[in-house]
DOSE-546296 format. One record per residue (C-alpha): residue number from 1; z, x, y. Coordinates in nm, 4 decimals. Example, Ala and Ser with C-alpha at 12.3 -4.5 7.8 and 13.67 -1.06 7.14 Angstrom:
residues 2
rec n 1&z 0.7800&x 1.2300&y -0.4500
rec n 2&z 0.7140&x 1.3670&y -0.1060
END
This chain:
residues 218
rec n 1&z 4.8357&x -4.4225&y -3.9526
rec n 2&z 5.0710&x -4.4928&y -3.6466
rec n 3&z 5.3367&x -4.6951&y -3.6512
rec n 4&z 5.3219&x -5.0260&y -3.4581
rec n 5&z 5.5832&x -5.2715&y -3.4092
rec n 6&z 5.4970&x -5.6212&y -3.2795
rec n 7&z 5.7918&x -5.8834&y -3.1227
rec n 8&z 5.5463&x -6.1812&y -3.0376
rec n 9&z 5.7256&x -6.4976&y -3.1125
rec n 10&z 5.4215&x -6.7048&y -3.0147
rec n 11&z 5.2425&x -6.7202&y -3.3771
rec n 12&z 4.9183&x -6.7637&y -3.1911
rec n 13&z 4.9178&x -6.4492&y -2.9742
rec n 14&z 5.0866&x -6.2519&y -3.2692
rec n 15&z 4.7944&x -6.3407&y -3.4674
rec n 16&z 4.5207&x -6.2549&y -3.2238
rec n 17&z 4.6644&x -5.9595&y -3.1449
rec n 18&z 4.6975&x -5.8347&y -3.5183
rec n 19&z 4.4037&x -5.9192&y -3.6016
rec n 20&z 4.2454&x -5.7467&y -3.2772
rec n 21&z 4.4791&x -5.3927&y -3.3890
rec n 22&z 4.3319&x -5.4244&y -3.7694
rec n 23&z 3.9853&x -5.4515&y -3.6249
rec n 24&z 4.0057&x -5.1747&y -3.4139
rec n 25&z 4.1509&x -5.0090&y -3.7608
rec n 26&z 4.4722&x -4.8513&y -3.5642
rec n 27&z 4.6729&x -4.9866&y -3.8245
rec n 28&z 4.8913&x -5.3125&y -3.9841
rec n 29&z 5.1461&x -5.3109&y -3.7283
rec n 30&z 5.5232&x -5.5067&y -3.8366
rec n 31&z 5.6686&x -5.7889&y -3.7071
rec n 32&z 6.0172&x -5.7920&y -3.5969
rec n 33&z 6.2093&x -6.0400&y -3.4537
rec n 34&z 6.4237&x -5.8476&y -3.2254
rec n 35&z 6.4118&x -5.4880&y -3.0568
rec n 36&z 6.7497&x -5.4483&y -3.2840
rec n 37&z 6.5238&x -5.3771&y -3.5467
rec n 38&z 6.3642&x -5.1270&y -3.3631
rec n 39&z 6.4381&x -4.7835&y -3.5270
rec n 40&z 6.4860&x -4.4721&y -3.3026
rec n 41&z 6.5379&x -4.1836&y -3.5085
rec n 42&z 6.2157&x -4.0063&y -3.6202
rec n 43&z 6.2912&x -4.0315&y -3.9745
rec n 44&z 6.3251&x -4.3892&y -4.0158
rec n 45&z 5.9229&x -4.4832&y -3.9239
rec n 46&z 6.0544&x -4.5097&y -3.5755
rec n 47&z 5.7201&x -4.6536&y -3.4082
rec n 48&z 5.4479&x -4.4579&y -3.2284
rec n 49&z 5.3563&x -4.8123&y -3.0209
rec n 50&z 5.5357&x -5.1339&y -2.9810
rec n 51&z 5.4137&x -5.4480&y -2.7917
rec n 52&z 5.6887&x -5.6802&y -2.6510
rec n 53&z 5.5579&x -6.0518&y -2.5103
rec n 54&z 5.6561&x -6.1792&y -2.1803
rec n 55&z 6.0557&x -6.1192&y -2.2452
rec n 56&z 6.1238&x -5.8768&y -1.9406
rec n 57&z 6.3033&x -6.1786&y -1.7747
rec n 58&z 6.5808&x -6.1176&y -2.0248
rec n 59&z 6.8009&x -5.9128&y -1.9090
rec n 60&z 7.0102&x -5.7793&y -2.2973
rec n 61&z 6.6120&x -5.7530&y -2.3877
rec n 62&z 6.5530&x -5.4875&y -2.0663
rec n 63&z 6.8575&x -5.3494&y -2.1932
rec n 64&z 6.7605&x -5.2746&y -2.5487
rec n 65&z 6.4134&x -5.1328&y -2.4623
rec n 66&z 6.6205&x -4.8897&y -2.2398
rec n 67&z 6.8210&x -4.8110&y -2.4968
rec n 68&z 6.4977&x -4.7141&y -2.6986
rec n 69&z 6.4619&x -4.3871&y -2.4296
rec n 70&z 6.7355&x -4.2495&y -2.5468
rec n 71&z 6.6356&x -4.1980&y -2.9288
rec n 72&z 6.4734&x -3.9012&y -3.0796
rec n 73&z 6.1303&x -4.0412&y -3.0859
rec n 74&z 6.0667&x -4.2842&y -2.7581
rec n 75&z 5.7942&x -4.5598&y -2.8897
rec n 76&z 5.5225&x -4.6819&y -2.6130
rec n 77&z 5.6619&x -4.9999&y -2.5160
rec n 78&z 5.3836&x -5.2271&y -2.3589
rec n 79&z 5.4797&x -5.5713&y -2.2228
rec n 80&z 5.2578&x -5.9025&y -2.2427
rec n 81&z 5.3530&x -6.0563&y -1.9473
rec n 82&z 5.7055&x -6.0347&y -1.7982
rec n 83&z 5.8528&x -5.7795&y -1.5520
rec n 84&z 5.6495&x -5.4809&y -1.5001
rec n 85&z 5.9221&x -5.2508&y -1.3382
rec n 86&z 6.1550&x -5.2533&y -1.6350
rec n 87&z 6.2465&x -4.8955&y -1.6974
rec n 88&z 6.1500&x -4.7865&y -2.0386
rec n 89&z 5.8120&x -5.0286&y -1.9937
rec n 90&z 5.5068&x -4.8039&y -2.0229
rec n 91&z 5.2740&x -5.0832&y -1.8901
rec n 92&z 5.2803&x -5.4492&y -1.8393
rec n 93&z 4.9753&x -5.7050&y -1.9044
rec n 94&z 4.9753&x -5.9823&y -1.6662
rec n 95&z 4.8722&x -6.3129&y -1.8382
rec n 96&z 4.6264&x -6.4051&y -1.9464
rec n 97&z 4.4776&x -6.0751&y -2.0645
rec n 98&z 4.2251&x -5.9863&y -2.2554
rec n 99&z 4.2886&x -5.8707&y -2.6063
rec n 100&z 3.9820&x -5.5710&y -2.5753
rec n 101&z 4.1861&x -5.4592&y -2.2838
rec n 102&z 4.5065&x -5.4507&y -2.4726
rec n 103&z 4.3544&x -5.2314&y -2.7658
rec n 104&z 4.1653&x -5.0034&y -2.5370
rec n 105&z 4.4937&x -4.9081&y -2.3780
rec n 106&z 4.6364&x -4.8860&y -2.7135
rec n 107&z 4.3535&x -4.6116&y -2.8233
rec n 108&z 4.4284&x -4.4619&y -2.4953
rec n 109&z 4.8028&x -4.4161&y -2.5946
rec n 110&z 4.7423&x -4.2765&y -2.9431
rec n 111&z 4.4687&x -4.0657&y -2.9115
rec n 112&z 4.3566&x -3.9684&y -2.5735
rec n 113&z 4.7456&x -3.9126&y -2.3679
rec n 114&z 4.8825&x -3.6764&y -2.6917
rec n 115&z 4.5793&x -3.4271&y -2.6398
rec n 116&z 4.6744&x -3.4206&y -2.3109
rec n 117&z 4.9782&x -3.1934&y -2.3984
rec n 118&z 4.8650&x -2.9658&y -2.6712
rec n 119&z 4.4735&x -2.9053&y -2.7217
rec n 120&z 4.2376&x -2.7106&y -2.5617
rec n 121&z 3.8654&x -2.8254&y -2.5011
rec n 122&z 3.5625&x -2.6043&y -2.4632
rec n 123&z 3.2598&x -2.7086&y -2.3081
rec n 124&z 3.0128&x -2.4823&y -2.1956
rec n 125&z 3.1132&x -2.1815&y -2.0333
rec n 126&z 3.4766&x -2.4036&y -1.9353
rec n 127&z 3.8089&x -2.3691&y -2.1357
rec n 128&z 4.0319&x -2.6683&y -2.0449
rec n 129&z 4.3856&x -2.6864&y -2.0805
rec n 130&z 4.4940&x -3.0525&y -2.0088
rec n 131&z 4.8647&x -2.9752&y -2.0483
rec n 132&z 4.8181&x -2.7098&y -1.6812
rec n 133&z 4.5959&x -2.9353&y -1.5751
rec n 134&z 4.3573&x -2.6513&y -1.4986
rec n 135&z 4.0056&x -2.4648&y -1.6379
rec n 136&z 3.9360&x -2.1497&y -1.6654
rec n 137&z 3.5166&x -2.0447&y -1.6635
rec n 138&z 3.4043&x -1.7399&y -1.8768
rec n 139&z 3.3787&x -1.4112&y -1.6421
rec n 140&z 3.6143&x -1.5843&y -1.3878
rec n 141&z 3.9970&x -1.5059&y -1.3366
rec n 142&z 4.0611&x -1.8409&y -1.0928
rec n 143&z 4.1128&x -2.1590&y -1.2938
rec n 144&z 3.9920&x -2.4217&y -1.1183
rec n 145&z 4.2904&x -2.6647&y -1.0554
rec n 146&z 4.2754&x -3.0818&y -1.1621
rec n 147&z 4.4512&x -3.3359&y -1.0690
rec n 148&z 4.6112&x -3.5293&y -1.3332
rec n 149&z 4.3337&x -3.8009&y -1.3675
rec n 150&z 4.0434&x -3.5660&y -1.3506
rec n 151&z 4.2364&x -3.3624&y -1.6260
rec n 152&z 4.2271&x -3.7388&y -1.8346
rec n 153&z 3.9222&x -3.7824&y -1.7675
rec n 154&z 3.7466&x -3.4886&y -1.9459
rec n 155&z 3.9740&x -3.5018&y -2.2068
rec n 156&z 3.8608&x -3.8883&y -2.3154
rec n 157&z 3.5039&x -3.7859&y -2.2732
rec n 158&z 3.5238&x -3.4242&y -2.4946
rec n 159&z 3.7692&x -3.6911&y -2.7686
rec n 160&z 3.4686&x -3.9412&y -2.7071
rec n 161&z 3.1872&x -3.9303&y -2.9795
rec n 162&z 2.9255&x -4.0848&y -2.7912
rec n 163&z 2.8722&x -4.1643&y -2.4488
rec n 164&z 3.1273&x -4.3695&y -2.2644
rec n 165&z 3.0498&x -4.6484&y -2.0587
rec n 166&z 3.2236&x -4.7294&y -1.7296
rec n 167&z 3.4118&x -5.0085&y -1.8324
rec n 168&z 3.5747&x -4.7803&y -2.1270
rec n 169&z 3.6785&x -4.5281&y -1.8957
rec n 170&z 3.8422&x -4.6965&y -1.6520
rec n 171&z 4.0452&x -4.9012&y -1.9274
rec n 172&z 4.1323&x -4.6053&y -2.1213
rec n 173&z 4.2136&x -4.3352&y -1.8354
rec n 174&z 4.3210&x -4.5795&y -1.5692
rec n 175&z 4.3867&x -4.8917&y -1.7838
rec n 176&z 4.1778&x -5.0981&y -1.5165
rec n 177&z 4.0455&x -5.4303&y -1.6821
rec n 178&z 3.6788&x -5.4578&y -1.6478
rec n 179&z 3.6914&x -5.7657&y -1.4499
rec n 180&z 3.8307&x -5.5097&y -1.1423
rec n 181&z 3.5666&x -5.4258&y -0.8742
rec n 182&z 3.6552&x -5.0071&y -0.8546
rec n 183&z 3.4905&x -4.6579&y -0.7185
rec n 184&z 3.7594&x -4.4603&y -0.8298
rec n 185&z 3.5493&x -4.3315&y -1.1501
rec n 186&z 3.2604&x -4.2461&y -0.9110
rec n 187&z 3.4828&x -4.0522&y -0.6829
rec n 188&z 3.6694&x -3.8715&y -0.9978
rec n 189&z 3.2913&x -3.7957&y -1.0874
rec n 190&z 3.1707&x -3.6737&y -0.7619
rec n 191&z 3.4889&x -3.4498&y -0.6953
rec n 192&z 3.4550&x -3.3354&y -1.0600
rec n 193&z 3.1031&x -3.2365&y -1.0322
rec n 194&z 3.1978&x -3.0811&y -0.7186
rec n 195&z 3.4527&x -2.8342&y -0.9191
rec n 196&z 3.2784&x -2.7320&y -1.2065
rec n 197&z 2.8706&x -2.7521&y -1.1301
rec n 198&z 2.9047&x -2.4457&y -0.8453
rec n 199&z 2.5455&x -2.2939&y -0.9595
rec n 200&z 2.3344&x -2.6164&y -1.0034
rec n 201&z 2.4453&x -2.6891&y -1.3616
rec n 202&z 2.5196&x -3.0520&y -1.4746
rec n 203&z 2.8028&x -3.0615&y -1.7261
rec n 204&z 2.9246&x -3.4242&y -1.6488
rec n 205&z 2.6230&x -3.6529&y -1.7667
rec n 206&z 2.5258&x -3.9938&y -1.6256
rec n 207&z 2.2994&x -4.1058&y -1.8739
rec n 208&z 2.1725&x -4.4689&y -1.8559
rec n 209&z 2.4959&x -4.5680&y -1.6746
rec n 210&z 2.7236&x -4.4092&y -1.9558
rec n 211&z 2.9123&x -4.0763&y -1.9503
rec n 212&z 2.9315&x -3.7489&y -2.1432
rec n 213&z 3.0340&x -3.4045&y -2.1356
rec n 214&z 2.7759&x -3.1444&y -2.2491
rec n 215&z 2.8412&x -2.9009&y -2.5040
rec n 216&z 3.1075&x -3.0308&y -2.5911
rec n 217&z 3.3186&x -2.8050&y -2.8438
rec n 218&z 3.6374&x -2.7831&y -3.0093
END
């Protein structure tokens, strides 16, 4: 299970939010009470994950979390509330959030962004390899180049076991909350389909409003 650190002094929001992580079953994160406790060497359960609530005002706390950068193993550090622009922040939450949000982009973080750098995905007659953000097609010597979204993209839906509905996507690849009015999925889609259905095939599926990749194959 991944490691997950939580420094949430508010016993209300720590509580919500550990019980949202256990639900999810991504694991029993640990409550610390300052980012001193944080460990950064890889052998000492540094964590893979840890949330930090509304403290980016405080300026030895910004310090510290940069200070996390520079240890062997470099946690995700996401921020309820605060500054968004602190360096070492991965991604902020403006208040109030909501706590589906907040786990999607958690699952996004531990599952979906590390097969970005190191698997390869078959579907069909396509070989994709996220971490050159390209895919090569059976017979052809071209790869067909992505950009780094549409290379996201296809990785959450060949890591997805069933169909993925809109609102998933967009918080998991773009970490959009559903409450955001976007097109940017349709566009990825269109410019996808563009790219890899050049003979009349269909290997991005709308079904019913949800979204899957055919064939599908590890």
């Amino acid at each position: 299970m991944p490691e997950l650190y939580l420094l949430i002094p508010d016993n209300a929001l720590r509580d919500a939010v550990t019980e949202q992580i256990k639900a999810a079953k991504l694991g029993d994160p640990l409550v610390i009470e300052s980012l001193s406790a944080v460990p950064k060497q890889e052998g000492e359960n540094a964590p893979d994950i840890l949330i930090v609530d509304d403290l980016g005002s405080d300026k030895k706390t910004a310090e510290l979390i940069q200070t996390l950068e520079q240890g062997q193993k470099k946690p995700v550090v996401l921020m309820l509330g605060g500054v968004a622009d602190i360096a070492g922040v991965d991604e902020s939450f403006s208040k109030p959030f909501r706590l589906g949000h907040l786990i999607s982009r958690m699952k996004y973080y531990l599952e979906t962004a590390p097969l970005l750098r190191n698997r390869i995905v078959a579907f069909g007659p396509y070989c994709l390899e996220p971490q050159n953000r390209r895919i090569l097609r059976k017979g052809e010597g071209e790869p067909i180049r992505l950009t780094e979204k549409e290379t996201a993209l296809l990785v959450f839906l060949a890591q997805t076991k069933a169909s993925a509905t809109r609102q998933d996507i967009l918080a998991n690849v773009w970490g959009y909350d559903e409450r955001i009015d976007t097109h940017t999925l349709e566009t990825h889609i269109y410019q996808l389909r563009r790219k890899l259905d050049k003979e009349g095939e269909n290997w991005l599926i709308n079904d019913a409003g949800t979204y899957r990749l055919a064939e599908t194959q590890e």
